[in-house]
C-alpha positions in Angstrom: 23.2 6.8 26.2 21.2 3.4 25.6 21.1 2.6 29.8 17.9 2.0 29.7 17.8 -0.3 27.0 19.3 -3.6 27.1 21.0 -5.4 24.1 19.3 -8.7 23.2 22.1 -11.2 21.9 20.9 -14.4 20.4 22.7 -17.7 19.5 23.1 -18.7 16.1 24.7 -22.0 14.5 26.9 -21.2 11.6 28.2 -24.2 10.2 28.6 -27.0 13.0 29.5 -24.3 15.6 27.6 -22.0 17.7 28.4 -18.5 18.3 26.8 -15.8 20.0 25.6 -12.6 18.0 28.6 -10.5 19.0 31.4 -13.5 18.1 30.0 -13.5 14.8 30.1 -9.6 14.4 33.5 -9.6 15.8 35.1 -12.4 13.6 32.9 -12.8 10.5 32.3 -8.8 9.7 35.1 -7.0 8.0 32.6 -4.2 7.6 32.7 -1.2 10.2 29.2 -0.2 10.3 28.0 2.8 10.9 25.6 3.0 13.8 22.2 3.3 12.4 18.5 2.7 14.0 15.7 2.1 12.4 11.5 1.5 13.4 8.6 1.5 12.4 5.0 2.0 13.0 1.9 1.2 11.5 -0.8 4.1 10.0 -3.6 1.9 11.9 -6.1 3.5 14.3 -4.9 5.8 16.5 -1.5 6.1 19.0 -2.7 5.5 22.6 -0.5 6.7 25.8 1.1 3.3 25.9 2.7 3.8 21.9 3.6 7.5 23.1 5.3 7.1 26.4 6.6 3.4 25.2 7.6 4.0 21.9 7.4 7.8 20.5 9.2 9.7 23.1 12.1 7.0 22.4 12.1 7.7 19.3 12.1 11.7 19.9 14.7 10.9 22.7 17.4 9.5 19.8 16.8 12.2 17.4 17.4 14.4 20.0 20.7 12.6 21.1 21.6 13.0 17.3 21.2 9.4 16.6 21.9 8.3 13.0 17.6 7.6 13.3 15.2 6.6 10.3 11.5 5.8 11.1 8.9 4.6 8.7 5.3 4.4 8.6 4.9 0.9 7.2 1.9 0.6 5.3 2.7 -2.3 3.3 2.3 -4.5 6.8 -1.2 -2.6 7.7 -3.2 -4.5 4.3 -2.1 -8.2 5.9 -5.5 -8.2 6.5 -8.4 -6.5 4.9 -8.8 -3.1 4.7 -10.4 -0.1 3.3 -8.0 1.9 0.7 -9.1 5.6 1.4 -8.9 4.8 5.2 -5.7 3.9 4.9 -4.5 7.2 2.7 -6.2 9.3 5.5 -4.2 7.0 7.9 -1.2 7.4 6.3 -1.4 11.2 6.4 -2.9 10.9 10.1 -0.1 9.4 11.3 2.2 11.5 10.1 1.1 14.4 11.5 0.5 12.5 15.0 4.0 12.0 15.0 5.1 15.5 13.8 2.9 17.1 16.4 4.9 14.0 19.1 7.8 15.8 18.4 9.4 13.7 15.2 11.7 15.9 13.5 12.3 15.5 10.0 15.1 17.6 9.8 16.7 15.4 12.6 16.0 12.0 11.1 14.4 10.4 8.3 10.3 9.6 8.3 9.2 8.3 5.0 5.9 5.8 4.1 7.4 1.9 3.2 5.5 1.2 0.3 6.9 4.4 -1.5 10.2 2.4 -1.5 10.0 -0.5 -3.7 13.2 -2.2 -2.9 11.0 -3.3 0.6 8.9 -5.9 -1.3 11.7 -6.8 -3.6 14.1 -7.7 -0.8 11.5 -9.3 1.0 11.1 -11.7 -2.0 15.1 -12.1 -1.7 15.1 -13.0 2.2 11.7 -15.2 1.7 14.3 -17.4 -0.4 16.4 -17.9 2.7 14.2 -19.2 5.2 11.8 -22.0 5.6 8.2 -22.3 6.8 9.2 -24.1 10.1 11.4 -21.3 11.2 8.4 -18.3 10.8 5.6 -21.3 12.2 7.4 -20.4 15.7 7.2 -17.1 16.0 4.4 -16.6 18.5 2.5 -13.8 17.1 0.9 -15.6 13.8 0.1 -18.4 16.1 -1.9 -15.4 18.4 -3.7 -13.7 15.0 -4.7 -16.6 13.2 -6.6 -18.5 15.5 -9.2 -15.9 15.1 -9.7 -16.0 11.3 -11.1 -18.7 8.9 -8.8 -18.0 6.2 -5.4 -17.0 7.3 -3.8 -14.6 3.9 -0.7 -15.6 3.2 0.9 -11.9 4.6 0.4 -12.5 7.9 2.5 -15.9 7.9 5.3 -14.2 6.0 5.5 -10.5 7.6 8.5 -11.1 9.7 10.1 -11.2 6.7 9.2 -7.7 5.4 9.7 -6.3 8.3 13.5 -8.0 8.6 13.8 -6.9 5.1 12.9 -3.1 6.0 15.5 -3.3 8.8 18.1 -5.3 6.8 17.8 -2.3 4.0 18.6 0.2 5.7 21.3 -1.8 7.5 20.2 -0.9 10.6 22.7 -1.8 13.6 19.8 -1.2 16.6 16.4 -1.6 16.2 14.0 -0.2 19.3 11.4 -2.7 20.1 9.0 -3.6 22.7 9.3 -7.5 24.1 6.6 -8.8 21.9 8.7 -8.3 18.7 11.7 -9.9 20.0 11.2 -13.0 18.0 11.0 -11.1 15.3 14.4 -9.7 15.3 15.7 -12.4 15.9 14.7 -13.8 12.6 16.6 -10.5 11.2 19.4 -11.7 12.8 19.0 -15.0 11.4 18.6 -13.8 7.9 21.7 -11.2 8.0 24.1 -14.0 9.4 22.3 -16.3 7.1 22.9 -14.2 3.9 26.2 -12.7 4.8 27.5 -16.4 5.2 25.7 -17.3 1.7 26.8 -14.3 -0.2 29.1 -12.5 1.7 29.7 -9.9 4.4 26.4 -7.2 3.3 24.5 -6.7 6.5 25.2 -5.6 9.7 23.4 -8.1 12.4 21.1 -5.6 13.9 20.8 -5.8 17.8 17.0 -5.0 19.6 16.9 -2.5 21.8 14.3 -3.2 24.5 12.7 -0.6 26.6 13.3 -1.6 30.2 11.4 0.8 32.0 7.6 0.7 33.1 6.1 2.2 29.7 6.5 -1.5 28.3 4.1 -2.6 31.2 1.1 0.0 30.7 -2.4 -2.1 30.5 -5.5 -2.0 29.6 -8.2 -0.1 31.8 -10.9 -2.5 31.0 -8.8 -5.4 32.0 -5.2 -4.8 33.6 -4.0 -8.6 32.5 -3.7 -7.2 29.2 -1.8 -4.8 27.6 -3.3 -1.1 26.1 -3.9 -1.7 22.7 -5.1 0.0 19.6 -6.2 -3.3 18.5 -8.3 -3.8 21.4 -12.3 -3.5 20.1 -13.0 -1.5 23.4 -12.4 1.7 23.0 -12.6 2.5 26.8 -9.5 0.6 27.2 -6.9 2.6 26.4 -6.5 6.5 25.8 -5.5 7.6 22.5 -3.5 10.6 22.8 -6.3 12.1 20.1 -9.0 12.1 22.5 -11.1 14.9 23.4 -10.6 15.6 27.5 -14.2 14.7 28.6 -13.5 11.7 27.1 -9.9 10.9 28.9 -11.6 12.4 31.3 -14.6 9.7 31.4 -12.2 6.9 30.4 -9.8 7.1 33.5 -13.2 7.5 35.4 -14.0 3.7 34.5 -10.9 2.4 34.7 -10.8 -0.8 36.8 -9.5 -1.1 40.1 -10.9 -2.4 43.5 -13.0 -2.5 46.4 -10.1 -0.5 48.3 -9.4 2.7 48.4 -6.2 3.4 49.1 -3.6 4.4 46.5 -0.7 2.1 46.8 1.5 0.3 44.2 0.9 -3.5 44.0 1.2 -4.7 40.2 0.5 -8.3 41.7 -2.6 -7.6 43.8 -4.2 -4.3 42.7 -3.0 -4.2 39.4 -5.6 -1.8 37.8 -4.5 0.9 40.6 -0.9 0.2 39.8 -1.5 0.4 36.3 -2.8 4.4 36.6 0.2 4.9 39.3 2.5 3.4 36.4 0.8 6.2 33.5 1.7 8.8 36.5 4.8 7.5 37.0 5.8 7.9 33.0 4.0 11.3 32.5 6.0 12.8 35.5 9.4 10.4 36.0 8.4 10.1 39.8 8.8 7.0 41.7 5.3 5.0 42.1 6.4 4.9 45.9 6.8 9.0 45.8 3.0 9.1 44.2 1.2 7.0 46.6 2.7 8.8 48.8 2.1 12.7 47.7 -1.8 11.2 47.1 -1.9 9.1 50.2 -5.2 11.4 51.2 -6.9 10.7 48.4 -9.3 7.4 47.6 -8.9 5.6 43.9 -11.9 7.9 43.3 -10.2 11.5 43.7 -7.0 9.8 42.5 -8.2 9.0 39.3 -9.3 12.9 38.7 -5.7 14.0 39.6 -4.5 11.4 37.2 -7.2 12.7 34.7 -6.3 16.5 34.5 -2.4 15.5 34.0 -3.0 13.6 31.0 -4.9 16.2 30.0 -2.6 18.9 30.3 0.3 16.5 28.7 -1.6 15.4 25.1 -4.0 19.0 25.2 -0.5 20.9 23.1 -0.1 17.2 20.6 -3.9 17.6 20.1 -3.5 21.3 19.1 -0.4 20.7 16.9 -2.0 18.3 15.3 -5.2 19.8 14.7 -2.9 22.4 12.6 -1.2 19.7 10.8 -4.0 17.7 9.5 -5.1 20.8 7.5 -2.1 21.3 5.5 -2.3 18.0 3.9 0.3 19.1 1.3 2.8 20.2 3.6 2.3 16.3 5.4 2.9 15.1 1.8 6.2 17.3 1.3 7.7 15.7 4.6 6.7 12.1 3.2 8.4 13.1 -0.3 11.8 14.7 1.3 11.7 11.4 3.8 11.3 8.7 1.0 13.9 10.4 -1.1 16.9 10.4 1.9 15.7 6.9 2.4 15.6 5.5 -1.0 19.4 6.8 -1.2 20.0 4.4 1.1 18.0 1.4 0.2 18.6 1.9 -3.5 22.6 1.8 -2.6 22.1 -1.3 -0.5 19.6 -2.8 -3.1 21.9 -2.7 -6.0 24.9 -4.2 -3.5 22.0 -7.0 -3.0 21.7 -8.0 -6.6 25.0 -7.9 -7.4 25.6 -11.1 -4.4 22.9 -12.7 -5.8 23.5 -12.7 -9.1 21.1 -10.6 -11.1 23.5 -7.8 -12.3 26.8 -6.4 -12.1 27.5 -4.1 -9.2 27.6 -0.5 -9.7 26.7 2.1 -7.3 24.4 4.1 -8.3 23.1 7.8 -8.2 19.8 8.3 -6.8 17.6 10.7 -8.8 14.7 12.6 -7.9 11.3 10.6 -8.5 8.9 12.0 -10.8 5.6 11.3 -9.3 4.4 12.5 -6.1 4.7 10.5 -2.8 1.2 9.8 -2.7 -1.6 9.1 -4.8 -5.1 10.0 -3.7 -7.4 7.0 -3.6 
């Protein structure tokens, strides 16, 4: 099921003796785990094509497959740096119904909003305990966001930990990631040997599951040595799957290439041509080779018109369904509320397991009940 992912295994020292990932699953767990993925996404700007043909449709794929799946929209890691608080409620709700209208299921797997759980931030604060500031000062991507601010918050050094702690509570067993965040699960791996070792078998030690095919390698249109990003401040470098069609339509128009204007498939020399080929190539599961060859007749410039009217015609029935679901904000809030409550069966279970290991009570399970407040609160 999982072909075209490959299973990152890491080397970890326990004691005076290193073992790989899987020796240490096989001879220190005494647990049999169920198999349980878990990701997340942040409610920040909107999904471009990259997130939806890299990410989403992976996600859809696994619910689909009836994969033990739960997906959160973590908005505790979207305030690491400022932000405004009603954008982010509208965000919140945005994203949801970006991803209902993808194709997420909530009756096939559990979507819920992070901060609604606290056991996240307290289990953070647990795991922080565990690990030292020289082993989160390599992880690449701090090193890439701070050298652009003045005052660097405190969050942003430390995220890698909430984000282990939302896998670890959940006792995820696969996490679906893109290269980037490798690191970072690796430091969940870290942490679960590190605090099974300390206190006992509890976790899992969850594995990454890396996306192999060419989704993970769609770039920017502005400038193809990067990768599409919502980050990105221009706009006209990606396609969010929220745009109108005259502006797709004027986007892909832009989009860099070259001077020549065949359509062939060189990521190394043309990579701005190969980049569209590679968004065909997704959107249709044809072989680059078979598109240059099917558009052979055409130059970059008809090409890109072709290339225009298909992404069109893929995001024009997500742009409807969501149009739909953005005006039945209290139906968005009912999914949110029936998400956080499966979820918090989980992590309250798991949570309670934690702080008897630790030491601040007694162990006994416990029986979830129904919260009183609402899932949300309007800003």
């Amino acid at each position: 099921m999982f072909k075209r992912f490959k299973s990152i295994i890491t080397v970890q020292r326990i004691g005076f003796k290193r073992v790989t990932i899987r020796e240490y699953n096989r001879k220190a767990s005494k647990t049999d785990y169920p198999k349980r993925i878990f990701s997340g996404i942040q409610p920040t700007g909107n999904l471009h094509l990259g997130n939806y043909l890299g990410v989403i449709q992976k996600w859809i794929q696994l619910q689909d497959n009836g994969e033990n799946v739960v997906f959160s929209i973590v908005d505790m890691h979207s305030i690491t740096l400022p932000h405004d608080p009603k954008e982010l409620y509208d965000n919140v709700l945005k994203m949801t119904a970006t991803l209902l209208a993808c194709g997420i299921d909530p009756k096939k797997s559990i979507l819920f909003q992070q901060s609604t759980i606290p056991m996240h931030a307290q289990f953070c604060w647990v795991l922080a305990c565990t690990t030292t500031m020289a082993r989160l000062a390599h992880l690449p991507q701090f090193k890439e966001k701070s050298e652009t601010l003045k005052n660097v918050p405190v969050s942003l050094y430390i995220y890698p930990i909430l984000q282990a702690a939302d896998i670890l509570l959940y006792k995820a067993t696969h996490v679906p990631v893109g290269q980037d965040q490798v690191q970072h699960i690796q430091l969940a791996q870290d942490l679960a040997v590190k605090f099974n070792k300390t206190f006992g078998d509890t976790f899992p030690v969850p594995h990454s599951l890396v996306n192999e095919n060419a989704s993970q390698r769609i770039k920017s249109l502005r400038d193809p040595s990067k990768k599409m990003s919502k980050s990105s401040n221009d706009p006209k470098s990606r396609l969010d799957i929220l745009d109108k069609p005259d502006t797709l339509m004027k986007k892909i128009k832009i989009a860099v290439t070259d001077f020549t204007s065949k359509v062939t498939y060189e990521p190394e020399t043309r990579p701005g041509v190969s980049n569209l080929v590679t968004i065909h190539s997704m959107l249709t599961g044809k072989s680059p080779n078979q598109i240059c060859s099917e558009v052979e007749e055409l130059d970059t410039g008809k090409y890109k018109l072709v290339l225009a009217d298909l992404i069109i015609e893929k995001l024009t029935p997500i742009q409807e369904e969501f149009s739909k679901l953005i005006k039945e904000p209290a139906y968005l809030q009912e999914v949110l509320q029936d998400g956080r409550e499966k979820a918090m069966d989980i992590a309250s279970d798991c949570w309670h397991e934690i702080q008897h290991k630790i030491g601040y009570t007694n162990y006994v399970p416990c029986v979830h009940k129904k919260p009183i407040h609402n899932v949300m609160h309007k800003v």
